[in-house]
Short mmCIF file of the C-alpha atoms (twelve columns), coordinates in Angstrom:
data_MODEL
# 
_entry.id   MODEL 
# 
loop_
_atom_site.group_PDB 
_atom_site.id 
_atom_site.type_symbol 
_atom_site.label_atom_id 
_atom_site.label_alt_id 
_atom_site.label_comp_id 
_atom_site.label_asym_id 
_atom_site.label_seq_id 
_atom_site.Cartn_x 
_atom_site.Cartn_y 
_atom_site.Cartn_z 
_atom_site.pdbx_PDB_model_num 
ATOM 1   C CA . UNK A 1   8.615   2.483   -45.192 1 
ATOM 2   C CA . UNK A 2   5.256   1.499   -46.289 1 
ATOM 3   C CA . UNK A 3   6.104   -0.280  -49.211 1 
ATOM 4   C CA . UNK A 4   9.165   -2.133  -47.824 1 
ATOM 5   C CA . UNK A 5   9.564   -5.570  -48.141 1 
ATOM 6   C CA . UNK A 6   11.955  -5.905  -44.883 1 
ATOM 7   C CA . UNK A 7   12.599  -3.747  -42.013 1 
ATOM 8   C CA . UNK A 8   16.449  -3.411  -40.293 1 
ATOM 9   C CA . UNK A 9   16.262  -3.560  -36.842 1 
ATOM 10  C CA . UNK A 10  16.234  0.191   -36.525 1 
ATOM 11  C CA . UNK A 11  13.816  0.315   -38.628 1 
ATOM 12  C CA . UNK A 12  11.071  -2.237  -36.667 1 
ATOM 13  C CA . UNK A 13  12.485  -0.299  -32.946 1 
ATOM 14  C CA . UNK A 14  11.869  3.109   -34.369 1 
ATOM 15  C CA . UNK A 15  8.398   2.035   -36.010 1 
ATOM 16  C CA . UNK A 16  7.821   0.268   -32.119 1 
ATOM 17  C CA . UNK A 17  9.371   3.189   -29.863 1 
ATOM 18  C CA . UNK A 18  11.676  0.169   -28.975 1 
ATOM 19  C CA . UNK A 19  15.149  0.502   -28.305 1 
ATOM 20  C CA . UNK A 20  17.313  -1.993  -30.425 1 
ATOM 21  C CA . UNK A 21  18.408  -3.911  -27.904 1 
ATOM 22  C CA . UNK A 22  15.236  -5.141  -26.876 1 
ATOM 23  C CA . UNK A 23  14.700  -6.383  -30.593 1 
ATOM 24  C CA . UNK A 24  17.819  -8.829  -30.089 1 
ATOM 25  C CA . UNK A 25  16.486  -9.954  -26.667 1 
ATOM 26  C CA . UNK A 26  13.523  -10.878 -28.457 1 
ATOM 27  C CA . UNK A 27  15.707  -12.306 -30.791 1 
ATOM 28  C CA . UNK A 28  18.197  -14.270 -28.283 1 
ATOM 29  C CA . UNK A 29  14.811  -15.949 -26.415 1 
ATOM 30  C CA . UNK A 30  13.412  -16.556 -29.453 1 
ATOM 31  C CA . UNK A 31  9.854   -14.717 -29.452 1 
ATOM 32  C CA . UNK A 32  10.479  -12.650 -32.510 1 
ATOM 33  C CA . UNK A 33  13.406  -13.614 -34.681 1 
ATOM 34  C CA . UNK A 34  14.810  -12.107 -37.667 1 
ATOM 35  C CA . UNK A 35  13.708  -13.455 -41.004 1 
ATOM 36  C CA . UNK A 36  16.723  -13.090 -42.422 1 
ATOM 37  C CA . UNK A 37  20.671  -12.528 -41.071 1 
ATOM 38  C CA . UNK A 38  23.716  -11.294 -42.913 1 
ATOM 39  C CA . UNK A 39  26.566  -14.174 -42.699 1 
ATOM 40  C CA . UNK A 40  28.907  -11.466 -43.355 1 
ATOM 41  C CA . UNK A 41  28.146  -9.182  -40.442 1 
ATOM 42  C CA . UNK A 42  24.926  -9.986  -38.338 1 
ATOM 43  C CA . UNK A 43  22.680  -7.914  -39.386 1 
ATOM 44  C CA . UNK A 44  19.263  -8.772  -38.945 1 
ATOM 45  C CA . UNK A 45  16.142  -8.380  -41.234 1 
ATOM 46  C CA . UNK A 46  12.521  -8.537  -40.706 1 
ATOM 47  C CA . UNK A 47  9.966   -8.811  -43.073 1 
ATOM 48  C CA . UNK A 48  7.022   -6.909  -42.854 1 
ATOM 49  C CA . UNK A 49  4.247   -8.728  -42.047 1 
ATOM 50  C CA . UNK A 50  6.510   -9.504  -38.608 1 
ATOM 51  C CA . UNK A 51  5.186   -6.592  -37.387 1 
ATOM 52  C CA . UNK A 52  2.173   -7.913  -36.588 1 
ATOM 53  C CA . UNK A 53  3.847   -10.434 -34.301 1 
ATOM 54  C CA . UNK A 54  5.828   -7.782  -32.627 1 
ATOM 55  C CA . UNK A 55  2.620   -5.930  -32.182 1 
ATOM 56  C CA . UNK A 56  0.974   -8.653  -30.574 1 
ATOM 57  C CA . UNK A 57  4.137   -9.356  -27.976 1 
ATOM 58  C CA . UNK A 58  4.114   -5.367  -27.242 1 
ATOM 59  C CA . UNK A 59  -0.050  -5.671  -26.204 1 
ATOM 60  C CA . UNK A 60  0.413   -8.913  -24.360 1 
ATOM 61  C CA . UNK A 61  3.571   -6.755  -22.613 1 
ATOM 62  C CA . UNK A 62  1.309   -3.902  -21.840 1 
ATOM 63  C CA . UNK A 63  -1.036  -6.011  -20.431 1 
ATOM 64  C CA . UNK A 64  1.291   -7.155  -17.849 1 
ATOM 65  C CA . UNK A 65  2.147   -10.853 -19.507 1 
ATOM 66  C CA . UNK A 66  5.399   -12.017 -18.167 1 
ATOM 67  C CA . UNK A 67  8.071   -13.087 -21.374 1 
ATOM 68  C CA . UNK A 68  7.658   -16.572 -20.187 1 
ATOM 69  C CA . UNK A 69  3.760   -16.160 -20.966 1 
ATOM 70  C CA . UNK A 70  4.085   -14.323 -24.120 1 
ATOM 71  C CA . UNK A 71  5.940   -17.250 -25.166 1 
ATOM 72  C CA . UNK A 72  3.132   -19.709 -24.015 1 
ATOM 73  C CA . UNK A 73  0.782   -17.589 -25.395 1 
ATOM 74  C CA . UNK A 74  2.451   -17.461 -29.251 1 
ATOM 75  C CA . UNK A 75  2.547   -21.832 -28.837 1 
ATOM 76  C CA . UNK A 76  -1.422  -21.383 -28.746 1 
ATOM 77  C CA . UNK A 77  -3.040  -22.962 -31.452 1 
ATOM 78  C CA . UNK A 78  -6.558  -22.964 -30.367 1 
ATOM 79  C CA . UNK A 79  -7.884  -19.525 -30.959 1 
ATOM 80  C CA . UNK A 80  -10.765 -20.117 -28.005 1 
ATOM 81  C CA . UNK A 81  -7.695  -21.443 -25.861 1 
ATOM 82  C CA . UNK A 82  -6.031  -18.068 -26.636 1 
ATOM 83  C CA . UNK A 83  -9.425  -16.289 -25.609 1 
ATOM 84  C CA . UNK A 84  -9.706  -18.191 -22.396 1 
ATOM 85  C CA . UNK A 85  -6.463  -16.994 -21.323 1 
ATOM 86  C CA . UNK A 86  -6.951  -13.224 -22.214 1 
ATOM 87  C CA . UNK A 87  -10.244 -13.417 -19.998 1 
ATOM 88  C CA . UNK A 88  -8.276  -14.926 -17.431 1 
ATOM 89  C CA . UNK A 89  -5.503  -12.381 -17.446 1 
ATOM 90  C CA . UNK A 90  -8.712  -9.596  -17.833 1 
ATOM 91  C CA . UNK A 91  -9.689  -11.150 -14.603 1 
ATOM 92  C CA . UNK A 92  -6.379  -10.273 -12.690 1 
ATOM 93  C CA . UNK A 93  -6.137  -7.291  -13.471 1 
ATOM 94  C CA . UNK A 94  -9.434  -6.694  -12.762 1 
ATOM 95  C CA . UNK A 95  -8.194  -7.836  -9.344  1 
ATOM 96  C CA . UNK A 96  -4.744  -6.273  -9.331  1 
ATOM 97  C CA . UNK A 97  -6.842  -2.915  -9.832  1 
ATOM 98  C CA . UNK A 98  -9.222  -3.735  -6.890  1 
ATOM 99  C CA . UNK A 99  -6.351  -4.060  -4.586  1 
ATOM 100 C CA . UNK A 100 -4.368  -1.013  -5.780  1 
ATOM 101 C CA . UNK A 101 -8.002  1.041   -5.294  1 
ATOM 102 C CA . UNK A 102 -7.507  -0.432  -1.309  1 
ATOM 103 C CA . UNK A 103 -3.842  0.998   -1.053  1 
ATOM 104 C CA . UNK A 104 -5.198  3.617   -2.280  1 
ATOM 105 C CA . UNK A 105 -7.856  4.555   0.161   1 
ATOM 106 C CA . UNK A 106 -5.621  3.950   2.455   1 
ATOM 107 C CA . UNK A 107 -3.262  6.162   1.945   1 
ATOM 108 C CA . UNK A 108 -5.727  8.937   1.628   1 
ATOM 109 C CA . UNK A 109 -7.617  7.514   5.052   1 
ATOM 110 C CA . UNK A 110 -3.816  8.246   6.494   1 
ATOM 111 C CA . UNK A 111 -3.956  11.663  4.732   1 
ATOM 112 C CA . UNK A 112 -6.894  12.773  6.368   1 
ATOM 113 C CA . UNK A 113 -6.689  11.718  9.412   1 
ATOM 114 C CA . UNK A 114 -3.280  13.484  9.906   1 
ATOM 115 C CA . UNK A 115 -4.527  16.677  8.600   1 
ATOM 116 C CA . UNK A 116 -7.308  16.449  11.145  1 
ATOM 117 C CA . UNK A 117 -5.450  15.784  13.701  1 
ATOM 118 C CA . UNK A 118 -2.119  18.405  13.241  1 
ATOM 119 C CA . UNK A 119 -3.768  21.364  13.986  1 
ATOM 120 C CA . UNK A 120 -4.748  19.826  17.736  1 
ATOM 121 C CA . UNK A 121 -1.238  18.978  18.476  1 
ATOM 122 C CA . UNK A 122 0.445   20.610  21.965  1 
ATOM 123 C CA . UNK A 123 3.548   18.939  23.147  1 
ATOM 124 C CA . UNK A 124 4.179   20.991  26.390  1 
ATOM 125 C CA . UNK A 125 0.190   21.185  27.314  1 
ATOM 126 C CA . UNK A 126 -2.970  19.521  27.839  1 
ATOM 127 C CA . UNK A 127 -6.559  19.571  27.597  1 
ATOM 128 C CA . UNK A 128 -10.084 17.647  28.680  1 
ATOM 129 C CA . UNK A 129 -11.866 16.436  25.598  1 
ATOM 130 C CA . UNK A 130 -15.119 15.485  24.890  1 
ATOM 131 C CA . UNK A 131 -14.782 12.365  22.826  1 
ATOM 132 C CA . UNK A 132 -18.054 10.353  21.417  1 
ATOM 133 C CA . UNK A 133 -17.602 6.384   20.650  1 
ATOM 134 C CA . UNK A 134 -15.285 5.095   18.450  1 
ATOM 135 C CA . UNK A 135 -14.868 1.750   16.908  1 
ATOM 136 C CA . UNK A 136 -11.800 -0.151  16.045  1 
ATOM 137 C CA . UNK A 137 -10.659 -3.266  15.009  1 
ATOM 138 C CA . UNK A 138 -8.670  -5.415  17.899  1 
ATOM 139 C CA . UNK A 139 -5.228  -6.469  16.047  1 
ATOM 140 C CA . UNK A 140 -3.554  -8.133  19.311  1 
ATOM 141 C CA . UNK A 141 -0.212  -8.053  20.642  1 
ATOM 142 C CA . UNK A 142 2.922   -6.583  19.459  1 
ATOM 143 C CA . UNK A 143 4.178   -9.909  18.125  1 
ATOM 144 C CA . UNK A 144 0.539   -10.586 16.317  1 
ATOM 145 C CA . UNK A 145 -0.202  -7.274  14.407  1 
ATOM 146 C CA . UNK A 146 1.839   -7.444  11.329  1 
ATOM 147 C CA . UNK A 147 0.487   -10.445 9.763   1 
ATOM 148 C CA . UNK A 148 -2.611  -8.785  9.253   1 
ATOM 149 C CA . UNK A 149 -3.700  -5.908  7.202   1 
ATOM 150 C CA . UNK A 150 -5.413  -3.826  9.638   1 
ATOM 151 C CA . UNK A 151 -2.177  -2.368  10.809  1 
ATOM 152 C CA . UNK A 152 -1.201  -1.099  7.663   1 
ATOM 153 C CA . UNK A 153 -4.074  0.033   6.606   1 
ATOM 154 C CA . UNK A 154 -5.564  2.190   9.345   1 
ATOM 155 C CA . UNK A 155 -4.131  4.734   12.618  1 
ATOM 156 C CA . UNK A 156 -2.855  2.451   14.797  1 
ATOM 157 C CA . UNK A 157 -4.419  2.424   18.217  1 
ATOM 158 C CA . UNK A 158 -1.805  1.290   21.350  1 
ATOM 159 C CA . UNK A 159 -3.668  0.264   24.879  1 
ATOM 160 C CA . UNK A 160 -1.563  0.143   27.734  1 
ATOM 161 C CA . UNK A 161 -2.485  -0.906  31.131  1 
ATOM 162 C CA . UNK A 162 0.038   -1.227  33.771  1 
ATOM 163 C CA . UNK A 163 2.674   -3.452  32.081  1 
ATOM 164 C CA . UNK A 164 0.320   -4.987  29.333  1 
ATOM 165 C CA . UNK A 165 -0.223  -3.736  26.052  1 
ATOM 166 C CA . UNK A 166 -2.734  -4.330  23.513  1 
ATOM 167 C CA . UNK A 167 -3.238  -2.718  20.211  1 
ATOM 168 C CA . UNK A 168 -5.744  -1.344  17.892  1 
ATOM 169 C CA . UNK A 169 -6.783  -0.122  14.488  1 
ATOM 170 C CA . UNK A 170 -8.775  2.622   14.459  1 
ATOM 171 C CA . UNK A 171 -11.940 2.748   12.496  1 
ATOM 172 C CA . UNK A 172 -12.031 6.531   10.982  1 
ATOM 173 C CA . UNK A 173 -14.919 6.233   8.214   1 
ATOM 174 C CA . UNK A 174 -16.631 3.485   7.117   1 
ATOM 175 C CA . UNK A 175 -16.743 -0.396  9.069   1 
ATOM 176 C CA . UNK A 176 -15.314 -2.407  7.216   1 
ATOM 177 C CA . UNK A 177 -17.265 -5.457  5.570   1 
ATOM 178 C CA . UNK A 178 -14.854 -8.418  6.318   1 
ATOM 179 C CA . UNK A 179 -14.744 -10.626 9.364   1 
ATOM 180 C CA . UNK A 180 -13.049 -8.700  11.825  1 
ATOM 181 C CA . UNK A 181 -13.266 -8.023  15.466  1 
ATOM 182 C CA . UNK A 182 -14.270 -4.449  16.318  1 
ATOM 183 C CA . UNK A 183 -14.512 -2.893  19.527  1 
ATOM 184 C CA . UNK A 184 -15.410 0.108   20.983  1 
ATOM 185 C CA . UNK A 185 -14.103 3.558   22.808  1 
ATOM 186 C CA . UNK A 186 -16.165 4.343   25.253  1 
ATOM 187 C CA . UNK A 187 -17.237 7.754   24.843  1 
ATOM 188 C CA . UNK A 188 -16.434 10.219  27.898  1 
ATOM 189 C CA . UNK A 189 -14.146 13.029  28.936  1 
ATOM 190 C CA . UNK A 190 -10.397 12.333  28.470  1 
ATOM 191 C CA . UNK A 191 -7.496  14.392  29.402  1 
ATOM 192 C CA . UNK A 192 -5.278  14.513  26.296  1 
ATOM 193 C CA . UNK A 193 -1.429  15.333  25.573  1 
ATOM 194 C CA . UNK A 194 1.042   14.409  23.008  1 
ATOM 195 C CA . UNK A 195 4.248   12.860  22.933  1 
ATOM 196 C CA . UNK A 196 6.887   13.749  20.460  1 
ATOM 197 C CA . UNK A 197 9.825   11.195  19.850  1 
ATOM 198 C CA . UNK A 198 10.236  7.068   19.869  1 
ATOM 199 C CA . UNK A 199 7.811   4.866   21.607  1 
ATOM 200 C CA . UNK A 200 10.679  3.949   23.868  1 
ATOM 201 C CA . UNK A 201 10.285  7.094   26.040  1 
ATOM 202 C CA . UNK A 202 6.804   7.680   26.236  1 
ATOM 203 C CA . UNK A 203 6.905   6.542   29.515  1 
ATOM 204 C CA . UNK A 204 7.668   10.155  30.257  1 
ATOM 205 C CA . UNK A 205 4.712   11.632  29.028  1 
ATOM 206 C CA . UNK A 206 2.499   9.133   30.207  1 
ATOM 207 C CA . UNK A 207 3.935   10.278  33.900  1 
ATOM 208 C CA . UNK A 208 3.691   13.517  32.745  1 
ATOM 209 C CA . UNK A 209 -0.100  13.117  32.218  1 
ATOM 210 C CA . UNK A 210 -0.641  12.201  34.955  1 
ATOM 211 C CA . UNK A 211 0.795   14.098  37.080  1 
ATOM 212 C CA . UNK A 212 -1.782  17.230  35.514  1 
ATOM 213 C CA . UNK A 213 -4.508  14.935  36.129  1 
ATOM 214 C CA . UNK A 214 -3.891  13.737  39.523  1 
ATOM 215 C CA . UNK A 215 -7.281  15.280  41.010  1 
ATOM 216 C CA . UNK A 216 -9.061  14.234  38.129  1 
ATOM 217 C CA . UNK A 217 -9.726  10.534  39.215  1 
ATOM 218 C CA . UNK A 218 -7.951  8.833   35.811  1 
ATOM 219 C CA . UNK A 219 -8.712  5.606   34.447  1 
ATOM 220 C CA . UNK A 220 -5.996  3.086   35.015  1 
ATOM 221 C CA . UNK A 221 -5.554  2.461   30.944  1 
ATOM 222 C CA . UNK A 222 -4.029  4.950   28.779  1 
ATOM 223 C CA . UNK A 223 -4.663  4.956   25.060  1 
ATOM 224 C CA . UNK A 224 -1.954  5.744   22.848  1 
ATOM 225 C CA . UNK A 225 -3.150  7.018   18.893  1 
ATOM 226 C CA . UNK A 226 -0.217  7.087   16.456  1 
ATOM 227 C CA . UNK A 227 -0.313  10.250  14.305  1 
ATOM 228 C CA . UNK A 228 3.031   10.564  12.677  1 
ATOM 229 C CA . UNK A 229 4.669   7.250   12.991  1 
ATOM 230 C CA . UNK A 230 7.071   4.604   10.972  1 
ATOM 231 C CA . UNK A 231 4.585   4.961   8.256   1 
ATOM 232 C CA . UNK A 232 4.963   8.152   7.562   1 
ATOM 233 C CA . UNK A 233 8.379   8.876   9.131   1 
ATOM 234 C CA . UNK A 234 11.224  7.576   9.089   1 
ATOM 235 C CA . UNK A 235 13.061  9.568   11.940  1 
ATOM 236 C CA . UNK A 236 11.522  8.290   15.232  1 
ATOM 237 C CA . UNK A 237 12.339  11.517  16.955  1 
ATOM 238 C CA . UNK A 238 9.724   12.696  14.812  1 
ATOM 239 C CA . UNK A 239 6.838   10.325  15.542  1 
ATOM 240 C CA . UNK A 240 4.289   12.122  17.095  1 
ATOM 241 C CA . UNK A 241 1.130   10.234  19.565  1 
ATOM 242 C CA . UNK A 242 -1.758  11.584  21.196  1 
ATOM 243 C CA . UNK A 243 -1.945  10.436  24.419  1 
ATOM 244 C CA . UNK A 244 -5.686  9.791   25.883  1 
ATOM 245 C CA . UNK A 245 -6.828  9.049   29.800  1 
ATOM 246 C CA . UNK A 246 -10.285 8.618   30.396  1 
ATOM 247 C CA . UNK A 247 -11.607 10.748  33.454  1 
ATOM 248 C CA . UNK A 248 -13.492 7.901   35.389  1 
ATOM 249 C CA . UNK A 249 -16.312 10.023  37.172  1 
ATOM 250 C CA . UNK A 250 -17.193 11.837  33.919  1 
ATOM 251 C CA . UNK A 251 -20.888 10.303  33.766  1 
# 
């Protein structure tokens, strides 16, 4: 093929990994025509040195250029023009790879943080806890908390006192550096439970709570920590929440 003057279309896909058909789309928009097409029966030629084009449309296509771009990019004259715009596009990815590094932790903050927790789990019984202080971020009310990413990206915290309800993200590892309004846990001895099923019914276990602590002089507030939640599951019979009351005379 080496010493070809022109390429068929096969030819230039298989030399490409392309399939043919995205050879004529290049073709139809008009980034990389043929240099030469049979009247008789369409067939379409490329000449050689056209590979060079094609490569140059496949590395601006790896790198994420849209076809609208690529065709920009090919009406550049100005080779310091053309530079400019490969720094810029260095730049987002840059930044597209600095975001996807944030999902990232994330996820694996979610990870951990169920696997630390699953082995504690007890729906039928309960237990008094020693907790230390925690931090988390305050995220508002349940019409406030999705705009921002706090919800998303850490276990959500739910505060409920009598009929009002507040909610929290909770701060496993590291505080994070942005303007955001933490909190804290108080540390002290809680009596802790879990409730297995939707949020609609936990109502139940919150009585239920209760009702074991009753000589234990509770806290009015109960804190709610989702474990397994929409996040993770999409069942809601399946969500699972740790249930925390603070034991007022602790300390």
């Amino acid at each position: 093929m080496g010493n070809k003057e022109y390429l068929n279309v096969n030819e230039l896909a298989t030399l490409f990994g392309l399939n043919v058909q995205t050879l004529h789309y290049y073709d139809k928009i008009g980034i990389l025509k043929p240099s030469y097409r049979d009247p008789n029966n369409g067939y379409r030629k490329y000449r050689f040195d056209q590979t060079y084009k094609l490569a140059s449309i496949r590395y601006m296509r790896k790198l994420g250029y849209s076809i609208e771009a690529v065709r920009d990019f090919q009406d550049t004259k100005d080779p310091d023009e053309a530079l400019q715009r490969l720094k810029e596009r260095s730049a987002a990815i840059h930044a597209q790879w600095e975001e996807m590094m944030r999902i990232d932790h994330a996820i694996l903050r979610k990870i951990q943080f169920i696997e630390d927790s699953k082995n504690e789990i007890d729906y039928e019984g309960f237990r008094i806890v020693e907790y230390p202080e925690r931090k988390y971020i305050s995220i508002g009310t349940e019409t406030e908390i999705y705009a921002g990413e706090s919800f998303y990206f850490y276990p959500t915290l739910v505060f409920y006192e009598g009929t009002k309800k507040e909610f929290g993200a909770l701060l496993t590892d590291e505080v994070p550096e942005e303007n955001v309004d933490i909190h804290t846990i108080p540390a002290g001895t809680y009596v802790v439970g879990y409730h297995k099923g939707a949020y609609e019914q936990i109502q139940d276990s919150f009585k239920r709570i209760r009702e074991w602590g009753q000589n234990l002089n509770l806290e009015d507030s109960i804190l709610a920590v989702n474990i397994i939640d929409q996040f993770v599951e999409q069942n809601n019979e399946n969500y699972t929440t740790r249930i925390e009351v603070r034991i007022a005379d602790a300390y």
